[in-house]
N, CA and C atoms as an extended XYZ file, in Angstrom:
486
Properties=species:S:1:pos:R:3:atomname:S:1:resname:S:1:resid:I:1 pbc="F F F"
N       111.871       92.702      134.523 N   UNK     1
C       110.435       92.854      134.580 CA  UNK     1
C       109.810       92.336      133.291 C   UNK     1
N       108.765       91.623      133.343 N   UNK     2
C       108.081       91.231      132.252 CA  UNK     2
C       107.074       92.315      131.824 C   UNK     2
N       106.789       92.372      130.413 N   UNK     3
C       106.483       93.353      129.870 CA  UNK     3
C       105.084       92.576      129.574 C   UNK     3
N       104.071       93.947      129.403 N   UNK     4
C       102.810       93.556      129.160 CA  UNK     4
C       102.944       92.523      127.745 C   UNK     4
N       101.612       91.766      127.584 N   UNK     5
C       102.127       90.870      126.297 CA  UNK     5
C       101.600       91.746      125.028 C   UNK     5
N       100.213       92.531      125.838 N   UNK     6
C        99.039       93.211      124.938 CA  UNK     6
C        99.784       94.377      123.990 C   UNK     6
N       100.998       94.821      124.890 N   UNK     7
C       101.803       96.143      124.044 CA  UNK     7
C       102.868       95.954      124.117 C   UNK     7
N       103.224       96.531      122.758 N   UNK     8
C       104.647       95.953      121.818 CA  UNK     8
C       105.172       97.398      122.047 C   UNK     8
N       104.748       98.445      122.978 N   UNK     9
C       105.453       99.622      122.734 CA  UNK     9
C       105.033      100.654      121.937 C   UNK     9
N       105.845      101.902      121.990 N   UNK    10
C       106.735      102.301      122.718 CA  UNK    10
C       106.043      102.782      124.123 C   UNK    10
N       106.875      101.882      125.389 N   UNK    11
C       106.489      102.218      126.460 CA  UNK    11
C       106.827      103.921      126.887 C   UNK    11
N       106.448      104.568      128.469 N   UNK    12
C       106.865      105.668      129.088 CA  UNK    12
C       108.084      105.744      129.173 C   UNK    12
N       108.296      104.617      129.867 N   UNK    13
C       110.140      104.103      130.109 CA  UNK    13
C       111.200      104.734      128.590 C   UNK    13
N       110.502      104.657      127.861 N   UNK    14
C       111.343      104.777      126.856 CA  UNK    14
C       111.430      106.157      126.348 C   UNK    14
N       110.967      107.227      126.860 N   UNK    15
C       111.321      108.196      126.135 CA  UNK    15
C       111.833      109.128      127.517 C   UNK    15
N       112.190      110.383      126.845 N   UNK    16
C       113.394      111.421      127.911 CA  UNK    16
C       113.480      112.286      127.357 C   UNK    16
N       113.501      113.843      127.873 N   UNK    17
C       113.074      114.895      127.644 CA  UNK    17
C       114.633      115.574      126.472 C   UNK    17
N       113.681      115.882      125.573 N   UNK    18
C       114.750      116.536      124.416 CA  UNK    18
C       115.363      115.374      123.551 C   UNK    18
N       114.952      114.094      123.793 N   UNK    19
C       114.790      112.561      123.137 CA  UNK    19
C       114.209      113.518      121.712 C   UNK    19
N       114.973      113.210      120.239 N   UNK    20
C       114.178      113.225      118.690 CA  UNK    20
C       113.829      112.747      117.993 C   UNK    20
N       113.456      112.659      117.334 N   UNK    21
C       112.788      111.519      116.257 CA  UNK    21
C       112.718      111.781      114.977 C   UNK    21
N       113.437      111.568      114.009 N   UNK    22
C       113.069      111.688      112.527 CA  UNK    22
C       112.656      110.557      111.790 C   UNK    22
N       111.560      110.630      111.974 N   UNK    23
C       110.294      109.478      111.381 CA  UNK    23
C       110.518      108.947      109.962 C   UNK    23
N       110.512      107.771      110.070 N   UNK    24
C       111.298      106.963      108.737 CA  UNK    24
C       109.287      106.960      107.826 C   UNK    24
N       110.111      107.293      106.808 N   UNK    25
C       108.693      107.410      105.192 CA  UNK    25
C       108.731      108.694      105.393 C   UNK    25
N       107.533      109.137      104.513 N   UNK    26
C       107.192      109.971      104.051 CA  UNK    26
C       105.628      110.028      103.036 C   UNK    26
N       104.775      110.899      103.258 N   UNK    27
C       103.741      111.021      102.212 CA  UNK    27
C       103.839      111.760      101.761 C   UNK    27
N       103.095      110.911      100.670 N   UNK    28
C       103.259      111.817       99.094 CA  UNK    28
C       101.687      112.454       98.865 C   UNK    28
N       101.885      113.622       98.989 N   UNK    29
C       100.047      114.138       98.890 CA  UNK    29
C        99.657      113.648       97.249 C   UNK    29
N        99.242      112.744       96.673 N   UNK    30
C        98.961      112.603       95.543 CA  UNK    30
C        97.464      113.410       95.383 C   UNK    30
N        97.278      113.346       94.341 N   UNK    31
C        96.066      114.247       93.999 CA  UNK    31
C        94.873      113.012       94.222 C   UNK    31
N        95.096      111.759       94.271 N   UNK    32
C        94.496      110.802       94.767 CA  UNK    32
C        93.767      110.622       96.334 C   UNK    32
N        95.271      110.505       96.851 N   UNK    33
C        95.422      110.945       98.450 CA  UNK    33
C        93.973      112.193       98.917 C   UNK    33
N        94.752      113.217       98.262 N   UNK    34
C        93.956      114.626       98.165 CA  UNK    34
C        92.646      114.352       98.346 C   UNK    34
N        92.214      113.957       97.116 N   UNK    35
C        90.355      113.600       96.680 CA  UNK    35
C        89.701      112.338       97.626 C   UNK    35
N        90.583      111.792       97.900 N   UNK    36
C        90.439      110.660       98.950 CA  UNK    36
C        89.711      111.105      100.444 C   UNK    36
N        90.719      112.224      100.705 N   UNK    37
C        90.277      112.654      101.851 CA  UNK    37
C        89.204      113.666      102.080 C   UNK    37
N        88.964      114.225      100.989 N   UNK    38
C        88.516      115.532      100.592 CA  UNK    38
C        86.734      114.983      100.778 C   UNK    38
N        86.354      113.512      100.316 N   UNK    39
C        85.045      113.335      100.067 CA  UNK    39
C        84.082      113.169      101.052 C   UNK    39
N        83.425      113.740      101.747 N   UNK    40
C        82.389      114.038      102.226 CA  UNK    40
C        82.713      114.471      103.663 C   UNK    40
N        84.113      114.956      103.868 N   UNK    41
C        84.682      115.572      105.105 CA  UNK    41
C        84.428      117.215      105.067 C   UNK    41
N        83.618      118.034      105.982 N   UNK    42
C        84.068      119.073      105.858 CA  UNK    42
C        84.559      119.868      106.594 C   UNK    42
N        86.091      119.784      105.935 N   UNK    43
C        87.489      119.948      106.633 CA  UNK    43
C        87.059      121.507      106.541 C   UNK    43
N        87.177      122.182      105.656 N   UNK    44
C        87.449      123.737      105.361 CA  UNK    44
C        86.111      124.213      103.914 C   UNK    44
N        85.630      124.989      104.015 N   UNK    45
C        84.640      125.516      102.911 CA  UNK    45
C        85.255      126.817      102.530 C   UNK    45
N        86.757      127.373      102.906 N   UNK    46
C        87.343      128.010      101.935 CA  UNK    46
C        87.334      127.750      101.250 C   UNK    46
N        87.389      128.361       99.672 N   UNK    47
C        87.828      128.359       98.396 CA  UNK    47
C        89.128      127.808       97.908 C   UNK    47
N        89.920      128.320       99.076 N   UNK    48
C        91.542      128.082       98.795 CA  UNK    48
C        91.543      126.800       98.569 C   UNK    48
N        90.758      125.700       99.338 N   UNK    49
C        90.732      124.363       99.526 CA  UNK    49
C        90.431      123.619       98.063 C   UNK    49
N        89.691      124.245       97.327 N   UNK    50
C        88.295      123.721       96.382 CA  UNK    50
C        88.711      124.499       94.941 C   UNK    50
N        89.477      126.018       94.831 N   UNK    51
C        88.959      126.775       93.289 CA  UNK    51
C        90.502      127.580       93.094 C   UNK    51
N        90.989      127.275       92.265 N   UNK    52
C        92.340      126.653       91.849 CA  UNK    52
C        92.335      128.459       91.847 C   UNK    52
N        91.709      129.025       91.050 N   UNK    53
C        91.616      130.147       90.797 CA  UNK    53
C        91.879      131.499       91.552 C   UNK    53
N        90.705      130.837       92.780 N   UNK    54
C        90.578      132.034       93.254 CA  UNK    54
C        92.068      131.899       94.452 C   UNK    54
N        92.338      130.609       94.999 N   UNK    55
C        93.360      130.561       95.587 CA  UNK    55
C        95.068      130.891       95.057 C   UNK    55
N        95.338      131.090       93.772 N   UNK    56
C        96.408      131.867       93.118 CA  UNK    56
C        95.445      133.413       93.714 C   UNK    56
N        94.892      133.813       93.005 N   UNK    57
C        94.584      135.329       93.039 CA  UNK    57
C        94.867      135.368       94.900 C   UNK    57
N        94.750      134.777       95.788 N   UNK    58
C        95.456      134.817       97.049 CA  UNK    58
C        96.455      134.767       97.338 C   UNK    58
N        97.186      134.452       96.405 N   UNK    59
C        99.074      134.355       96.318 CA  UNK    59
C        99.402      132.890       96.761 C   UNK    59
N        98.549      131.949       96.408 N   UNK    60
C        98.760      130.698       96.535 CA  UNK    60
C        99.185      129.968       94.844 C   UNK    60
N       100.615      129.088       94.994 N   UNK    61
C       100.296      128.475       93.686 CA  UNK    61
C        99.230      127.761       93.152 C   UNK    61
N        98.421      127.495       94.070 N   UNK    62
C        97.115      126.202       93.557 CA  UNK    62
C        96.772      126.150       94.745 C   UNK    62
N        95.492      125.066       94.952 N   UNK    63
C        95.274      124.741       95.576 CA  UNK    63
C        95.551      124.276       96.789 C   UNK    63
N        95.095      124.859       98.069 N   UNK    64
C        95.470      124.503       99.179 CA  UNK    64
C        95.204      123.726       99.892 C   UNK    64
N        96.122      122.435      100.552 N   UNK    65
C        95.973      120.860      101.277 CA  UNK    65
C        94.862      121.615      102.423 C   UNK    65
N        94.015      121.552      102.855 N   UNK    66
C        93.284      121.700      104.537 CA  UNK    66
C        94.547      121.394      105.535 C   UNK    66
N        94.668      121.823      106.465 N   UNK    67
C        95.356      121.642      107.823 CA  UNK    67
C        95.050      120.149      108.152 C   UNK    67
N        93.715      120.259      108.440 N   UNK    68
C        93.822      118.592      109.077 CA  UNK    68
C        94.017      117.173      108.206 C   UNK    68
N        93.595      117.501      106.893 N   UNK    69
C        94.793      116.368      105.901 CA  UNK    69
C        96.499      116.859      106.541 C   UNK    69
N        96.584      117.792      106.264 N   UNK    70
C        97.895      117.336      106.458 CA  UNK    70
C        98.626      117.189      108.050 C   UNK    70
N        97.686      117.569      109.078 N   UNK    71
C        97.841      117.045      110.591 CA  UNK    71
C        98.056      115.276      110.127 C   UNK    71
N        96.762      114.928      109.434 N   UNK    72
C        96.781      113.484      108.943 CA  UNK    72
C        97.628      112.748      108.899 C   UNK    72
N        98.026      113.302      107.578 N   UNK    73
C        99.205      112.883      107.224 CA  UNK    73
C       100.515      112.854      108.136 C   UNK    73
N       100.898      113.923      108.724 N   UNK    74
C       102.058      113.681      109.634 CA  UNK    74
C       102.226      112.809      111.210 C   UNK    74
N       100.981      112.726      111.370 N   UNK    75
C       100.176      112.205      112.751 CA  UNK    75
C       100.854      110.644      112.433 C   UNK    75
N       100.505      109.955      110.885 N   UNK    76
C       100.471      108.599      110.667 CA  UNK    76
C       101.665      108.432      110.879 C   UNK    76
N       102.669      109.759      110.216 N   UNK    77
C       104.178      109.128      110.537 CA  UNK    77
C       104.713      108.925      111.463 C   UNK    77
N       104.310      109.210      112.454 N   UNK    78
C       104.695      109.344      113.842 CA  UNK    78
C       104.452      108.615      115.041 C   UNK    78
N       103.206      107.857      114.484 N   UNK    79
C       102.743      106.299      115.344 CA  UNK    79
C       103.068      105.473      115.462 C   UNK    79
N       104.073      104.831      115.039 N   UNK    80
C       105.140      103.525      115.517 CA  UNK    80
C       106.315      104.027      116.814 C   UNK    80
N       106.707      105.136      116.574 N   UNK    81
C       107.801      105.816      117.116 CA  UNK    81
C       107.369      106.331      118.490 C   UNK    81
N       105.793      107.063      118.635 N   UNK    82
C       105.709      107.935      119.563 CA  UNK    82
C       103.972      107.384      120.251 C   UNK    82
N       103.353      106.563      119.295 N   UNK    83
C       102.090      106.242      120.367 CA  UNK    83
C       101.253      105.192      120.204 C   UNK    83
N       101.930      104.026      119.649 N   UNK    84
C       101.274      102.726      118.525 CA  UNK    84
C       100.846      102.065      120.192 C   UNK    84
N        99.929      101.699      120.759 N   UNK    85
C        99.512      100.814      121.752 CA  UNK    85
C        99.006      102.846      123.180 C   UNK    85
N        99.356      103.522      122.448 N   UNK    86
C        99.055      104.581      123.648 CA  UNK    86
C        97.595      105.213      123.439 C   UNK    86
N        97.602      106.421      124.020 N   UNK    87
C        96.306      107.173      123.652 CA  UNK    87
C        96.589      108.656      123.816 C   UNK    87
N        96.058      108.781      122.732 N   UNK    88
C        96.250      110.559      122.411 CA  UNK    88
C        95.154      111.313      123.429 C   UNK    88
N        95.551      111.935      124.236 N   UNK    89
C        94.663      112.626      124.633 CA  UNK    89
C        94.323      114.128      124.814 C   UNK    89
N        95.656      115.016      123.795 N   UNK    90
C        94.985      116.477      123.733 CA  UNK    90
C        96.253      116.842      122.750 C   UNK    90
N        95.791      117.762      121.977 N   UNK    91
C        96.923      118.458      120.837 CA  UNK    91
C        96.085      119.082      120.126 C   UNK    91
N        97.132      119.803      119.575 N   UNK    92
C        96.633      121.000      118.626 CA  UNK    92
C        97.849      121.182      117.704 C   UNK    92
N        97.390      122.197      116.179 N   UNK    93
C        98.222      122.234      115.588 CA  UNK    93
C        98.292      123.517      114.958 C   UNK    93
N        99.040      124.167      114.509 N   UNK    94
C        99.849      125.376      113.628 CA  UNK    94
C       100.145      125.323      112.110 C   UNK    94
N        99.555      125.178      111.160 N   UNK    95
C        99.736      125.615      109.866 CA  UNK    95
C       101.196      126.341      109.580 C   UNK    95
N       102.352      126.175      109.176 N   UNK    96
C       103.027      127.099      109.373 CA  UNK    96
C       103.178      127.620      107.762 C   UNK    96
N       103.281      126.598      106.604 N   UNK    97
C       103.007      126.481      105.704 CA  UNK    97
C       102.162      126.702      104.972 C   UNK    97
N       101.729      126.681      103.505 N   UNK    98
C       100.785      126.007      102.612 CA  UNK    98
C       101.392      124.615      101.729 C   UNK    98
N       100.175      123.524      101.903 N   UNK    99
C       101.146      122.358      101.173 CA  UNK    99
C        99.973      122.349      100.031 C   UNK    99
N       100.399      121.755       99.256 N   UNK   100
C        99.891      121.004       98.248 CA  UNK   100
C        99.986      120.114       97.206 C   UNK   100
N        98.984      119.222       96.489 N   UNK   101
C        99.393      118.226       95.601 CA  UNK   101
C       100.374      118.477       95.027 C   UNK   101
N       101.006      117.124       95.318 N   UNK   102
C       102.562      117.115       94.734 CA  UNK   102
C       103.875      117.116       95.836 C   UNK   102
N       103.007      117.688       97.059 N   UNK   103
C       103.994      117.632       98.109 CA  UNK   103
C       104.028      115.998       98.568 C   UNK   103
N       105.876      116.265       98.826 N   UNK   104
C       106.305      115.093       99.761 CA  UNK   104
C       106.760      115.508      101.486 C   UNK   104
N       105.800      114.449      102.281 N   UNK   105
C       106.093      115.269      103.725 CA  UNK   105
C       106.885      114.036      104.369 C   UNK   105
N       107.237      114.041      105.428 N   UNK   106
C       107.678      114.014      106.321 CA  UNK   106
C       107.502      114.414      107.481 C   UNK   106
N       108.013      114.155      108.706 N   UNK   107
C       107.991      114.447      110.047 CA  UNK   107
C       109.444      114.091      111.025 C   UNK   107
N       109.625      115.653      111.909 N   UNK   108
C       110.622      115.281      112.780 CA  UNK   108
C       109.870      114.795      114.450 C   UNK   108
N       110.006      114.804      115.377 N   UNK   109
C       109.575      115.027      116.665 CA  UNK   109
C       110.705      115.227      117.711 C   UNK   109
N       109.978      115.977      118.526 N   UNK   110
C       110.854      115.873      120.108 CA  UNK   110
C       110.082      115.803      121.010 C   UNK   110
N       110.533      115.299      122.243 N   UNK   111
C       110.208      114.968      123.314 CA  UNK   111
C       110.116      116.290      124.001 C   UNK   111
N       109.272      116.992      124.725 N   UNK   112
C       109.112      118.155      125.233 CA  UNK   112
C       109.415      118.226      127.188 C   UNK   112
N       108.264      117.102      127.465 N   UNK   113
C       108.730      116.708      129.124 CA  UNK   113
C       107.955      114.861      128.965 C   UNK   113
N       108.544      114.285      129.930 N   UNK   114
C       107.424      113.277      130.273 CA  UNK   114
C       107.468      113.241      131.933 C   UNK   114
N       106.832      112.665      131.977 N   UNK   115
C       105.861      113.243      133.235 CA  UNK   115
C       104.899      111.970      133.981 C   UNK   115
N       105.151      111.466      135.532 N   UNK   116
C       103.821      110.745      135.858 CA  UNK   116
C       102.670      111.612      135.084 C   UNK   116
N       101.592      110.364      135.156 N   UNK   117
C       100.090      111.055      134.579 CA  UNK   117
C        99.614      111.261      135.997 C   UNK   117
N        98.789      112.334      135.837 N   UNK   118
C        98.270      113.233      137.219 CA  UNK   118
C        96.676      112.564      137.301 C   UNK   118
N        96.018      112.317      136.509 N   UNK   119
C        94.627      112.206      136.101 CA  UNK   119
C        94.153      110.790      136.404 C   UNK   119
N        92.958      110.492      137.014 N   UNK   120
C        93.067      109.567      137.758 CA  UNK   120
C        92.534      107.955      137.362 C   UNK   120
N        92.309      108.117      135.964 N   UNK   121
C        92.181      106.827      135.342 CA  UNK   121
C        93.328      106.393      134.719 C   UNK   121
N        94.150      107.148      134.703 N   UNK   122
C        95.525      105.945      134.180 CA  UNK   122
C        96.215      106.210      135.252 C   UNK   122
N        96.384      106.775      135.985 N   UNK   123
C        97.511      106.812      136.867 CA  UNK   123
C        98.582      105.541      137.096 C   UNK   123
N        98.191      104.492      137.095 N   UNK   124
C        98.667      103.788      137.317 CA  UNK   124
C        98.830      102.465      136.282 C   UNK   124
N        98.977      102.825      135.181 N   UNK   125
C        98.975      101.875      134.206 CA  UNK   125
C        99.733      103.152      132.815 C   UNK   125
N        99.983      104.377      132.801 N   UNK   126
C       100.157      104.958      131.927 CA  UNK   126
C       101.130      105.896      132.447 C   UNK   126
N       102.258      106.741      131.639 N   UNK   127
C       102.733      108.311      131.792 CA  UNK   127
C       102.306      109.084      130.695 C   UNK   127
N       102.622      110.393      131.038 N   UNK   128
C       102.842      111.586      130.293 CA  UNK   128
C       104.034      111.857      129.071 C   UNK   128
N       103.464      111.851      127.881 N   UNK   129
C       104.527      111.932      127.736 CA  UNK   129
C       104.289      113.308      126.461 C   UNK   129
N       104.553      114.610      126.350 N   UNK   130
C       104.472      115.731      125.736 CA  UNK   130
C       105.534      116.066      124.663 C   UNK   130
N       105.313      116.162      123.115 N   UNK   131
C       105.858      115.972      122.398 CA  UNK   131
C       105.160      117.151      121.406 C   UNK   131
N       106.361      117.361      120.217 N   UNK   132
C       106.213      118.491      119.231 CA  UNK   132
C       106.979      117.995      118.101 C   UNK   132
N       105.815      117.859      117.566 N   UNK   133
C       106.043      117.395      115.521 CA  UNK   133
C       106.407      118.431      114.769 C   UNK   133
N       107.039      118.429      114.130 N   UNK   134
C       107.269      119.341      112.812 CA  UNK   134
C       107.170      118.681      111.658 C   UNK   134
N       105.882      118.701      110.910 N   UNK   135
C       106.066      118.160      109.519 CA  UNK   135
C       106.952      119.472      108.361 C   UNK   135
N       107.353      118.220      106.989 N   UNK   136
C       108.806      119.716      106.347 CA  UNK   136
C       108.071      118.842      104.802 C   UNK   136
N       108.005      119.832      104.275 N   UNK   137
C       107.560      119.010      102.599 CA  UNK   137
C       109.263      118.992      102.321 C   UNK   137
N       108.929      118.402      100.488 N   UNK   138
C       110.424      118.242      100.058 CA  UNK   138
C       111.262      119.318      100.110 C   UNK   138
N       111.762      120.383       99.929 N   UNK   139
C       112.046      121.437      100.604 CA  UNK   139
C       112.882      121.501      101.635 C   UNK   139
N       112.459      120.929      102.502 N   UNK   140
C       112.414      120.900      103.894 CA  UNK   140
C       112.015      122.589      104.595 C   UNK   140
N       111.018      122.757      104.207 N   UNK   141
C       110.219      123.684      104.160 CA  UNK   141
C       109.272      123.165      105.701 C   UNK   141
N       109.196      123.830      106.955 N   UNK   142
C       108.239      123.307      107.615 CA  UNK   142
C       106.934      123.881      107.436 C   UNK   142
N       105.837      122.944      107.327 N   UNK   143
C       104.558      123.116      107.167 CA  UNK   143
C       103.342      123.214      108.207 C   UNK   143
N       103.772      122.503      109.276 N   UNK   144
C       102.873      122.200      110.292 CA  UNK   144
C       103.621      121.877      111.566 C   UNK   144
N       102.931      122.522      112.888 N   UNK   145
C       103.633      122.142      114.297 CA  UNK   145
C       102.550      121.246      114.427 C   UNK   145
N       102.914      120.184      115.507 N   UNK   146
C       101.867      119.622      116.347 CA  UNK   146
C       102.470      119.476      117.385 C   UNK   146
N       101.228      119.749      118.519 N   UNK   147
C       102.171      119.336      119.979 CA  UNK   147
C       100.605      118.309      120.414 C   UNK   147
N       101.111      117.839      121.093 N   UNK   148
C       100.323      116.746      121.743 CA  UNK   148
C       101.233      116.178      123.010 C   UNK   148
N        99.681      115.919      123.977 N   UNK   149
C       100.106      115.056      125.049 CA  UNK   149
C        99.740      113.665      124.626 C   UNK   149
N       100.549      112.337      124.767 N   UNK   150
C       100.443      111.240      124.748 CA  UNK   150
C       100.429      110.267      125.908 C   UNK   150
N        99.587      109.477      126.569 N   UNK   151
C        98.892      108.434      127.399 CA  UNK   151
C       100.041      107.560      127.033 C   UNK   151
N       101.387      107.083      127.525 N   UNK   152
C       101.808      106.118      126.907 CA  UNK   152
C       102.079      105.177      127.706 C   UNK   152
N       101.702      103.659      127.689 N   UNK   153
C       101.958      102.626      128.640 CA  UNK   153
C       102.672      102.615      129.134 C   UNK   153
N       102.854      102.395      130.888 N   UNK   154
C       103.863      101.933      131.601 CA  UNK   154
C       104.430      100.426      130.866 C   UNK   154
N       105.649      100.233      131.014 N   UNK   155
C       106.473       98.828      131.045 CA  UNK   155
C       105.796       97.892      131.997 C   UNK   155
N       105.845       98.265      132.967 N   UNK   156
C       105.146       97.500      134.224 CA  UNK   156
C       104.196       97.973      135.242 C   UNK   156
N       102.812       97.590      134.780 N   UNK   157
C       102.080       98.781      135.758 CA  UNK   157
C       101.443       98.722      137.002 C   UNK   157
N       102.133       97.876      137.704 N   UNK   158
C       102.028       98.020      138.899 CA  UNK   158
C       103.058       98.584      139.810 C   UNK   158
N       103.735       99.050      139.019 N   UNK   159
C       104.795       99.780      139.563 CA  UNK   159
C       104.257      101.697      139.098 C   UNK   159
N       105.113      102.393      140.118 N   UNK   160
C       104.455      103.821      140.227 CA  UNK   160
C       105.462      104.230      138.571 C   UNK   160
N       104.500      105.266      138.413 N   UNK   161
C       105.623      106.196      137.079 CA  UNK   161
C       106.091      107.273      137.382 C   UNK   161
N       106.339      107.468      138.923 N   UNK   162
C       107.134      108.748      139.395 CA  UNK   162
C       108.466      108.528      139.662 C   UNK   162
């Protein structure tokens, strides 16, 4: 079968339930990174986020990364492997951690189910494919779950994905 020309992958075809992934790199939360993301987003108006201070007196060493920097961050590692040409279309995530400047992350994944898509604009050009991230700072400390459903191209889509 000839493969679309528009996508380089990773097709539906290619993944299988309990399939893992340990995502090659890693980010480095630099305090750069940090302030980068930090400017005119408002991620969190906790303190913990912003006042070095009051977040120790919380039993934090310093300052605390926001959740969705570091969803960010682990999301990027994970897009060649699990959805570079697809479409994200629902997830959520779990804090399990606190990270912060200075952390180095990473990401594992697994394949949870994949699945024809039920929904009636891709049906036939896309599958299901349901997956769960674990980002781990250096440590290997895990910091964050993500699960997400991913839209991921059929190989050939005129053919069914059941």
């Amino acid at each position: 079968m000839r493969e679309r020309p528009e996508y380089t992958g990773p097709f539906w075809e290619d993944f299988h339930e309990g399939q893992e992934f340990e995502h090659p790199g890693s980010r480095a939360v630099t305090q750069e990174y940090f302030d980068q993301q930090m400017v005119g987003k408002p991620y969190n108006n906790q303190p913990i986020h912003s006042n070095a201070d009051f977040a120790r007196r919380e039993g934090y060493r310093d300052i605390v990364v926001p959740g969705p920097i570091v969803f960010d961050a682990i999301f990027q590692l994970t897009v060649k492997d699990l959805s570079f040409n697809a479409r994200n279309k629902s997830g959520s995530f779990d804090n399990l951690s606190a990270v912060y400047v200075g952390d180095e992350l990473r990401a594992r994944s697994r394949v949870v189910k994949v699945a024809p898509w039920t929904g009636k604009t891709l049906a036939n050009t896309h599958g299901a494919v349901f997956v769960e991230t674990t980002g781990y700072n250096q440590e290997d400390i895990p910091v964050i779950l993500i699960k997400r459903l991913i839209a991921n191209p059929l190989r050939n889509p005129n053919s069914s994905s059941s």
